[in-house]
N, C-alpha and C positions, 0 to 999 in steps of 0.2 A: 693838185695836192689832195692828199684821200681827208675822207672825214675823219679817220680813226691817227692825227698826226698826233707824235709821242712829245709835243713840246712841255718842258714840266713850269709848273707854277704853284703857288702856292693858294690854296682858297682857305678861306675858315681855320689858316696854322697848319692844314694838312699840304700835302704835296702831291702833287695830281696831274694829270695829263690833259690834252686837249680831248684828248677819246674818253677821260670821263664827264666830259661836258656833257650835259642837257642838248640833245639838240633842238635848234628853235622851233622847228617847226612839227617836226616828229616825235612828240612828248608820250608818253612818259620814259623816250630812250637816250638813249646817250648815244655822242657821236659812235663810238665804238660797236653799242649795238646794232645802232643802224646801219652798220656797213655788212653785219650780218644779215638783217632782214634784208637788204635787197640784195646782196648774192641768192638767200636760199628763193626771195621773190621773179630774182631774172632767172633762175634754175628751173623753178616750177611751171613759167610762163614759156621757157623754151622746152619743156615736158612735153606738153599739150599743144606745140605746136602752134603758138603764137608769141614768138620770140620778142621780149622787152627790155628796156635799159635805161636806167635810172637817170633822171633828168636833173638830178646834183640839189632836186629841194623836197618837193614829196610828193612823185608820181614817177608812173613807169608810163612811157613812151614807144611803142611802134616799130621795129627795124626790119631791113630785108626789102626786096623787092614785091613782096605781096601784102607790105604794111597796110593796115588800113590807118585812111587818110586820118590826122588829128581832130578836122572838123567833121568830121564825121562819130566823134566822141569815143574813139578809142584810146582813151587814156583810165591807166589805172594807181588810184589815188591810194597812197599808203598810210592815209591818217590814222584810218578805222583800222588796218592791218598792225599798226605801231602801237595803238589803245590797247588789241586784244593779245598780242605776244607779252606784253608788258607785266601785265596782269599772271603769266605762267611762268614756270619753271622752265629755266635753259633746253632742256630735252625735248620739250614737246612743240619746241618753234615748227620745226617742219612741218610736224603734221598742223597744226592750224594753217600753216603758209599754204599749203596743197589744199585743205578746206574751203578755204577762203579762194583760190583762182579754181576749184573746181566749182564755183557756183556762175564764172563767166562762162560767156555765149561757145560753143563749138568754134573751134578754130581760131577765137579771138575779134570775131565779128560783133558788131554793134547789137542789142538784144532784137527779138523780134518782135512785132508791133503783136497783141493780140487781137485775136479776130471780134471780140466779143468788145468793145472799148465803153460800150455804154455799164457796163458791169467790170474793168478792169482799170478804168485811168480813173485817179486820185490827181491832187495836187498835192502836191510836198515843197514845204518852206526849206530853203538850202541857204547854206549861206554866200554869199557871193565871191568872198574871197578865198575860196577853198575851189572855183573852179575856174574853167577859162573866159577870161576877160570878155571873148568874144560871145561865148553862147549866153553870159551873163546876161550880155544886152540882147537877148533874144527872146528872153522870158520878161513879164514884170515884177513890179517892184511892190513889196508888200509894206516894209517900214525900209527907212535908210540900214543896208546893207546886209538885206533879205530880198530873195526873187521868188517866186511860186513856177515852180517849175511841173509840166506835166510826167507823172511818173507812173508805171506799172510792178505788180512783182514779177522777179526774173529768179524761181523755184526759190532760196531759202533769202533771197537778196531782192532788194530793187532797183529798177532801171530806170535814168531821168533819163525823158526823150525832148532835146536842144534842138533837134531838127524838126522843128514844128510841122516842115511838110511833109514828112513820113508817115504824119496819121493821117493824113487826108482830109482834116477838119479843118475848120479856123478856129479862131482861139476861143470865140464867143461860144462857140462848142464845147471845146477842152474845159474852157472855165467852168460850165453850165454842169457839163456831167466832172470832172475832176469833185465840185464844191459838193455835187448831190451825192457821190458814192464818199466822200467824209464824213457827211451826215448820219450814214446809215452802219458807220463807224460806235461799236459801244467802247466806253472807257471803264476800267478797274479805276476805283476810286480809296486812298487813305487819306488819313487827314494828322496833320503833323502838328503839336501845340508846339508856337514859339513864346513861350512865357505868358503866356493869356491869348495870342492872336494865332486865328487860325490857320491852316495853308490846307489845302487841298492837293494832294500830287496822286495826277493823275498818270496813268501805263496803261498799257493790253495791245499796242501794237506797233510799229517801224512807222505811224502818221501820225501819232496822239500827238507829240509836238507840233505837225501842218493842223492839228483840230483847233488851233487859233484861228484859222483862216475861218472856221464855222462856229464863232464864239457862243452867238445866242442858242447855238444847241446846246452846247457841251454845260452854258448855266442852266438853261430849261432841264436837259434830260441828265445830265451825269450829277448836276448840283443841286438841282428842284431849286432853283432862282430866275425867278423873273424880273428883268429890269431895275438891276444893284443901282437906287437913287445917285449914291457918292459914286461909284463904280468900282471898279477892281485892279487888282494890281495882278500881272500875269510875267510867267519867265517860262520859255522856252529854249534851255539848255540844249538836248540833246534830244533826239530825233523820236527815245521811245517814253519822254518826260514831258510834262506840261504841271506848273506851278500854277497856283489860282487863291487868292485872297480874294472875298467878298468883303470890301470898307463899310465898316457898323460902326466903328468906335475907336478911340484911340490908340489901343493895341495894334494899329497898322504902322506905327513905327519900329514894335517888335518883327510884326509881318516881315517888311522891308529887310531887318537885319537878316532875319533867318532865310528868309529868299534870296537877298542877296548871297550869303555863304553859300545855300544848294545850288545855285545857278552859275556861280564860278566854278564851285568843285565840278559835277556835271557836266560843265561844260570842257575843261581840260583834262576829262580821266573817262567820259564814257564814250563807246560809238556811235557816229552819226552825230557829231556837234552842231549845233545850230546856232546861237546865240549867246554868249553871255551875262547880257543885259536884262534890265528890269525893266517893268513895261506897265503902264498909265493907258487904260482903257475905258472909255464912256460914250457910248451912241456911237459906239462902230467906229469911232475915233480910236488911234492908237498913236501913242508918247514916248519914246524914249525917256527913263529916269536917270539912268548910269551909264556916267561916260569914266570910261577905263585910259583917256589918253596919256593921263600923268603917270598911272600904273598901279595906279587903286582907283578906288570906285567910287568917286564923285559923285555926288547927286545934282542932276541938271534940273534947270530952271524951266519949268511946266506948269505955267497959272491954272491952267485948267485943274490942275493935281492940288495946286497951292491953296486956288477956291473951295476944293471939295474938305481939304484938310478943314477950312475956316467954318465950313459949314457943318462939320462933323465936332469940333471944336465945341462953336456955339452950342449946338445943342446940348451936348454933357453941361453944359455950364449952365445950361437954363434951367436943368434937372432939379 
């Protein structure tokens, strides 16, 4: 049964079809759309000579007899492709669609490792449910339902390499230079008032999101903070976003509101989604705060967070 079925119902009094459903996973499109992106996506991939075909949730898959193998990470994921057509006028799908598979490898080949790795591999935080199950457990685990995966740029895009032994390192390698070329990462920094409490939202490149992995940098050199007593509250949306509250005072429940709203939005409308969640940092400890299972954004129980509150509490009160 195709995504775009014309069954009618009624939503909101209006009268509508299954094709103008939301699809679940392909946001911000509708069934109907997305039966366009991936015709013009399997069009453009058999353009170029690396013919694919839609795997019925959101990725294009491999065909033919010279497929390259699945485990070998030839899969192309149509989230970011669904975020950035979404955003444009009907007409100009194509050319984004040809943009977007003109920055894969020749032929459809896995990218290639660069020769230079001590100057080219980063780590980048992904999210684990957005790739294959298997290469998930191949990388590790940074918070529950975050992996640090090693990655390169691949010309205007980046490439996560799953196959750990195609770089020729071990991981204590990967890790060692991935963390030091993030360091050497600078961030564009604004600062957003939420009714009194600060946010920091930091950009300037496709890892500031993975620049949580290298916290005590990003507050030494992007924030001029050194070692936040209470600690900080951190959201890593989307891939070229990283959220930052330093806890001084009780304004950090405004904090919380207002990161929570950028950190939802961000996270369902920009490219390269990483996170949702709100995030509870102190001495290189990291907490989940929001738990999304009911389908709003619950605030989980984190004493560490609960102390820091009590402690920042006190103080104003002793003032």
């Amino acid at each position: 049964m195709s995504a775009g079925r014309k069954i009618k119902s009624r939503v909101g009094g209006k009268l509508c079809t299954d094709g103008d459903r939301l699809h679940p996973v392909l946001l911000p499109l509708t069934m109907t759309q997305v039966d366009r992106l991936v015709r013009l996506a399997e069009e453009a991939t058999a353009a170029r000579g690396f013919p694919m075909r839609y795997d019925g949730s959101n990725a294009l898959l491999p065909i033919g007899d010279d497929a390259v193998p699945v485990d070998d990470g030839m899969v192309a994921g149509l989230a970011n492709l669904a975020r950035t057509v979404g955003g444009l006028p009907r007409q100009r799908w194509r050319e984004a669609v040809a943009a977007h598979f003109d920055q894969m490898a020749p032929g459809g080949r896995p990218p290639a490792i660069p020769e230079d790795l001590d100057n080219e591999l980063y780590l980048r935080l992904v999210d684990a449910s957005t790739i294959n199950p298997d290469w998930a457990d191949r990388v590790p685990e940074f918070v529950p339902g975050l992996r640090m995966a090693p990655a390169t740029y691949a010309g205007r895009s980046v490439a996560m390499h799953f196959d750990l032994g195609s770089l020729g390192i071990p991981w204590s390698d990967i890790s060692r230079i991935g963390l030091a070329n993030l360091r050497r990462l600078q961030d564009t920094v604004e600062y957003v008032d939420a009714q009194g409490a600060e946010v920091a939202m930091l950009s300037g490149s496709m890892f500031t999101a993975s620049r949580a992995l290298v916290f005590d940098t990003v507050l030494r050199e992007s924030l001029h903070v050194e070692n936040p007593p209470f600690g900080c509250l951190v959201a890593m949306p989307a891939r070229d976003l990283l959220l930052v509250h330093v806890m001084r005072d009780p304004a950090i429940v405004y904090a919380m509101l207002g990161m929570t709203r950028m950190a939802s939005s961000s996270y369902s409308e920009s490219p390269g989604p990483v996170s949702p969640h709100l995030y509870y940092t102190t001495d290189n400890e990291w907490y989940q705060l929001t738990d999304y299972s009911t389908g709003r954004a619950d605030l989980k129980r984190v004493p560490r967070f609960s102390a820091a509150m009590h402690r920042i509490e006190a103080g104003w009160l002793s003032r």
